[in-house]
C-alpha positions as CSV (number, residue, x, y, z in Angstrom):
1,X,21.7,9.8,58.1
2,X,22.9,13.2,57.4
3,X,20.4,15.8,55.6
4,X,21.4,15.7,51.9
5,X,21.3,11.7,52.0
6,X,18.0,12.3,53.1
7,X,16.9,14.5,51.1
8,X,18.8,12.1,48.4
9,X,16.4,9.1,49.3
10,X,13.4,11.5,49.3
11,X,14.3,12.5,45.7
12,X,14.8,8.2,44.9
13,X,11.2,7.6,46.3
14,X,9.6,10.3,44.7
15,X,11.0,10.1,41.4
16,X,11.1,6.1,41.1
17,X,7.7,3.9,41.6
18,X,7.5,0.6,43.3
19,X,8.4,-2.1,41.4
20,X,11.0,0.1,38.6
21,X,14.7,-0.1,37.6
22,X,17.2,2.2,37.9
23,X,21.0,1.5,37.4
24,X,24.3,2.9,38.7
25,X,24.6,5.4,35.7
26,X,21.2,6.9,36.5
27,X,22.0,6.9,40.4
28,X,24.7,8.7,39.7
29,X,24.1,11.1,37.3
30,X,20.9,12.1,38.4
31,X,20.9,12.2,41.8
32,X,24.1,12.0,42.9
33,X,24.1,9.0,44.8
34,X,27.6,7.1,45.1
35,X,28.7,3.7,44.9
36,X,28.6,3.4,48.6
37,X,25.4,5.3,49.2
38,X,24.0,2.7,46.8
39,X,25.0,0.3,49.1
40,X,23.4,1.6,52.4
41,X,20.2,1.9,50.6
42,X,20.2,-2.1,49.7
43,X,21.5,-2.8,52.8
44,X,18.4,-1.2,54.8
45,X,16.1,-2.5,52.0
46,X,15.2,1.2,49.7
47,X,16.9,-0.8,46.8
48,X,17.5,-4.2,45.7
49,X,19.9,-5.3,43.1
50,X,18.6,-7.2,39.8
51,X,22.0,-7.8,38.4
52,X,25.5,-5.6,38.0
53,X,24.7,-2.3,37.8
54,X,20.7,-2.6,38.2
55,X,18.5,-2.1,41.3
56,X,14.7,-2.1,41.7
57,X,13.2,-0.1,44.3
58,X,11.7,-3.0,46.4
59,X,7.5,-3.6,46.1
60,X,5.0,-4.0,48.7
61,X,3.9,-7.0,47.5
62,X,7.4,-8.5,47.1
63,X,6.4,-10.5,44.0
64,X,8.9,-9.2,42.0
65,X,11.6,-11.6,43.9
66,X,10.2,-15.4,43.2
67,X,8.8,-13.8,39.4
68,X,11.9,-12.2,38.2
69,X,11.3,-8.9,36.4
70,X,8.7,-8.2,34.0
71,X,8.6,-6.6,30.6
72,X,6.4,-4.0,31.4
73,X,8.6,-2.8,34.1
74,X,11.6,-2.8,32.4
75,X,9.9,-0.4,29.2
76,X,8.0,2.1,31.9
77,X,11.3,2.1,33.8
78,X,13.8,3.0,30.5
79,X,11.2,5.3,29.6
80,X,9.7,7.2,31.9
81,X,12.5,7.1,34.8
82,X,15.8,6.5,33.0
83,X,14.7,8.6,30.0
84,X,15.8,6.5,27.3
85,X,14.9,6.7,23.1
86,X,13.2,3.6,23.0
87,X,9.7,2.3,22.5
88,X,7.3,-0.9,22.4
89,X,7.2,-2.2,18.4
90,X,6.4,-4.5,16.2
91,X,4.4,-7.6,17.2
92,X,4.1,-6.7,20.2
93,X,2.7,-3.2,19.8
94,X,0.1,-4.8,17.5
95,X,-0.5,-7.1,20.3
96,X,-0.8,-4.1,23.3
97,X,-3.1,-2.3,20.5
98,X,-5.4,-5.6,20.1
99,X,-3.9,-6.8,16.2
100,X,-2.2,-9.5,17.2
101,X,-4.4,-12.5,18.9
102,X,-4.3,-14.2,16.1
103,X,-0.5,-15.3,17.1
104,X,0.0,-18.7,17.9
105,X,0.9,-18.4,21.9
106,X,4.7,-19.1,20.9
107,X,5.0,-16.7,19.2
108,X,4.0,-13.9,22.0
109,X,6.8,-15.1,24.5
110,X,9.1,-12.6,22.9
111,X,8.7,-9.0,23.7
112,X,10.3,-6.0,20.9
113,X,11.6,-3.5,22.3
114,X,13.3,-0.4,19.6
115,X,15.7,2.1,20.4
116,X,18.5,3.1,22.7
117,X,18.8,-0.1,25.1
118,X,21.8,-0.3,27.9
119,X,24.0,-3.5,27.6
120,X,22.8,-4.8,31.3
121,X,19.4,-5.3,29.2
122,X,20.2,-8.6,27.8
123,X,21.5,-9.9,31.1
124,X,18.1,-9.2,33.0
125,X,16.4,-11.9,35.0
126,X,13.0,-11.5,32.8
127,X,9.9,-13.2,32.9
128,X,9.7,-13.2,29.0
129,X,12.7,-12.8,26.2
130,X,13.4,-9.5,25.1
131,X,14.2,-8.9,21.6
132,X,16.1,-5.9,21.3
133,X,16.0,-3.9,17.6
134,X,17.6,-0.3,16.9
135,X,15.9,2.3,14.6
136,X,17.5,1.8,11.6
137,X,14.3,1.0,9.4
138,X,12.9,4.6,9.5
139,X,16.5,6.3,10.3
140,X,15.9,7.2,13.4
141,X,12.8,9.1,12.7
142,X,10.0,9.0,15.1
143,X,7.6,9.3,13.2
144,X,4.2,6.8,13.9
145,X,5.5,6.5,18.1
146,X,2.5,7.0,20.0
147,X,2.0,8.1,23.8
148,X,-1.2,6.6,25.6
149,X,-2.0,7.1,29.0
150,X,-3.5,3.2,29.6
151,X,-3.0,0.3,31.3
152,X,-0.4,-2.4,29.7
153,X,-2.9,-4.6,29.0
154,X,-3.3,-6.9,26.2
155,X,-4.4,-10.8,26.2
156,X,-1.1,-12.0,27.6
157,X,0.3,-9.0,29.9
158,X,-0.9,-7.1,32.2
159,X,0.7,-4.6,34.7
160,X,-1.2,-5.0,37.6
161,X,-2.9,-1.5,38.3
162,X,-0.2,0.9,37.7
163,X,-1.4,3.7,35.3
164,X,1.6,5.2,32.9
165,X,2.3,6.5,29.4
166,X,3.3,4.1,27.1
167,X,5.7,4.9,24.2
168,X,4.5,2.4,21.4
169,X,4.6,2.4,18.1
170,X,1.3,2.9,16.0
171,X,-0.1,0.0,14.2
172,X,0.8,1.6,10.7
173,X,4.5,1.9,12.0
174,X,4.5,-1.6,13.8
175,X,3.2,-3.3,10.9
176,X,6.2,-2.2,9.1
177,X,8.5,-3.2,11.8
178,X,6.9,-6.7,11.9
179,X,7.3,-7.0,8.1
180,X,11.1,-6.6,8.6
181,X,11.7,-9.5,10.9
182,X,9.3,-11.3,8.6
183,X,10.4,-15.3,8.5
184,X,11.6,-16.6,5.4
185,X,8.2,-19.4,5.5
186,X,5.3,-20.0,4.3
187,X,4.6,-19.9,8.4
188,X,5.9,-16.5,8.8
189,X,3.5,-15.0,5.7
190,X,0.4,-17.1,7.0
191,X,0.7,-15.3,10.6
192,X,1.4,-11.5,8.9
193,X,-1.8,-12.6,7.0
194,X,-3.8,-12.8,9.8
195,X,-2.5,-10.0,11.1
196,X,-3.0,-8.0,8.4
197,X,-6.4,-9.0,7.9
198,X,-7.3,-7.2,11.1
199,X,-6.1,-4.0,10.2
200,X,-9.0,-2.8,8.7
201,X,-8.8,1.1,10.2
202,X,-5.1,2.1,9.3
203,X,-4.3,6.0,8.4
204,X,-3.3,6.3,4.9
205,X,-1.5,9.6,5.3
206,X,0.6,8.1,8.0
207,X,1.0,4.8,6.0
208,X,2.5,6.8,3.0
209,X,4.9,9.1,5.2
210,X,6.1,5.9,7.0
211,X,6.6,4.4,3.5
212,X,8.3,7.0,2.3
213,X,10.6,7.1,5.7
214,X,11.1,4.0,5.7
215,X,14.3,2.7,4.7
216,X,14.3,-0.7,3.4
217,X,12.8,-2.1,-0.2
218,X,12.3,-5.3,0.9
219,X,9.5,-3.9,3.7
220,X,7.9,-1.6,1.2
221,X,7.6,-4.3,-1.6
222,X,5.9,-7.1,1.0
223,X,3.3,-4.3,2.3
224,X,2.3,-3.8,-0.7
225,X,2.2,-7.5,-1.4
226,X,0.1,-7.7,1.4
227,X,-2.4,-4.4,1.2
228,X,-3.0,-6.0,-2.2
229,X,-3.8,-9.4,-1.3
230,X,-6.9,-8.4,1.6
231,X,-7.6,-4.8,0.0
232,X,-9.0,-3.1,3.0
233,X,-10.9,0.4,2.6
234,X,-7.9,2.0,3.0
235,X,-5.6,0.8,0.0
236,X,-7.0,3.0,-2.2
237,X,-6.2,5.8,-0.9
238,X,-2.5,4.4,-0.8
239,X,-0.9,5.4,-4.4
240,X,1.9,3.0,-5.1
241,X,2.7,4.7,-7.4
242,X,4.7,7.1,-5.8
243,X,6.8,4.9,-3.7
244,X,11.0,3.6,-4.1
245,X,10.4,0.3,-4.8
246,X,14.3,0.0,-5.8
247,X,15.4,-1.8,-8.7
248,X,15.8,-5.7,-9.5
249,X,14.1,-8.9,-7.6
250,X,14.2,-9.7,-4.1
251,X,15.0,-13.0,-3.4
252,X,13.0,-13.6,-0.1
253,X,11.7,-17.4,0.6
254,X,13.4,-20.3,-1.2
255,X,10.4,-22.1,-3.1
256,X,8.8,-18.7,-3.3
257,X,6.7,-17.6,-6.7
258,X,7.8,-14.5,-8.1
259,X,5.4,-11.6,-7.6
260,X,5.5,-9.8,-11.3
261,X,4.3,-6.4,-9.6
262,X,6.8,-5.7,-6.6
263,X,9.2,-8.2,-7.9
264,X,9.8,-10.2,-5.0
265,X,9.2,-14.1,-3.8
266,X,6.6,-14.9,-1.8
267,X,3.9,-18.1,-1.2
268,X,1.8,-18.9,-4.3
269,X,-0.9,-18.2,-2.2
270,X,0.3,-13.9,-2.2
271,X,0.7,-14.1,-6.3
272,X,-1.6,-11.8,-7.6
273,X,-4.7,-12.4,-9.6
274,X,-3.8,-12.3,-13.3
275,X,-5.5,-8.7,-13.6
276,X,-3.6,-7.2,-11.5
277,X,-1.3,-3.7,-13.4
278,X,2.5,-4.2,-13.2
279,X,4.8,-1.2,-11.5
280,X,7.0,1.0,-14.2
281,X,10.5,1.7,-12.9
């Protein structure tokens, strides 16, 4: 092997873990390393492929093979290796951050991930489904993404004992994320509920910017419905008052009651107590 392919598979090592994905636009662009380089390195084992266009730079253990590739992998490799604008979110980030145990176990075998995926994402071999959302709720903003140097660890996954950063979103911003992919149900309110009912240490001043970022009336309106309905500590200190709750009803859930104050249908169960002030638009 001449000196700058060497030097070439020093940089791959270094730069990519066991166990993490890279693909041929990365390989290329990065390091330099051609279509037929990429070959020699699977031939002598350095790389394996995962499908078209994706290699995994092979583990120890070799229990990546039989198990396909996990979710955790895939996130710490578009992240931290392949540099790409996307992030752990809704459900799923209240599950890493401890929210969401409440979740009937069906519900967990889908993983969120939000931001700038590559195509060859949907074709992966992975151990879980991969639900793949863009950024359109808060614009592109990233406002409420968190960093936390931990282990991925949460009541369902765990990644073995590699230590990295993970790009997540905070509970106030996953909250709203999960709220957008809410189910038109009575199901889909009753598993927000309990949810919600755990989030008794949320940041009001990061609640209200989020709000106020966030782009779609329907999300606003059901937080509310729902900060109203377990009124934790920190509702107070979240003035409704000064958020765009747009104009005219929402038509949510068929069967739904109509919510006088944010003017919405949801489960008789979420209807306010007759007490309750209406909003002035």
């Amino acid at each position: 092997m001449s000196r700058q392919n060497t030097s070439r598979l020093k940089s791959l090592v270094d730069k990519v873990p066991p166990g993490f994905l890279v693909d041929t636009a990365w390989l290329k662009k990065r390091e330099g390393i051609d279509p037929k380089t990429i070959y020699r390195y699977v031939k002598h084992g350095w790389l394996e492929p995962v499908v078209r266009g994706v290699y995994r730079r092979p583990s120890p253990e070799r229990m990546h093979k039989s198990a396909g590739v996990n979710w955790q992998a895939t996130l710490l490799s578009l992240q931290w290796i392949m540099d790409k604008e996307i992030h752990l979110g809704g459900e799923s980030a209240l599950d890493l951050a401890g929210y969401a145990h409440y979740l009937p176990f069906e519900d967990k075998t889908r993983v969120h991930f939000y931001g700038d995926a590559p195509s060859w994402l949907k074709r992966l071999p992975t151990q879980t489904q991969l639900a793949v959302h863009n950024c359109s709720l808060f614009g592109g903003n990233p406002i409420g993404l968190i960093d936390e140097i931990r282990y991925i660890k949460s009541g369902m996954h765990t990644l073995d004992t590699w230590r990295w950063p993970v790009k997540a979103s905070s509970p106030e911003r996953a909250i709203l994320e999960t709220l957008d992919e809410i189910s038109p149900n009575s199901a889909g309110f009753d598993n927000i509920s309990k949810i919600f009912e755990s989030l008794t240490s949320l940041q009001p001043e990061l609640l209200v910017q989020l709000l106020n970022v966030c782009r779609s009336v329907k999300v606003r309106r059901l937080f509310f419905v729902f900060a109203d309905h377990h009124q934790h500590a920190w509702r107070k200190y979240v003035d409704a008052s000064n958020i765009d709750f747009g104009s005219g009803p929402r038509a949510l859930m068929k069967g739904g009651k109509f919510h006088p104050v944010y003017r919405i249908y949801v489960p008789a169960d979420f209807m306010p107590l007759p007490k309750t002030g209406d909003i002035h638009t």
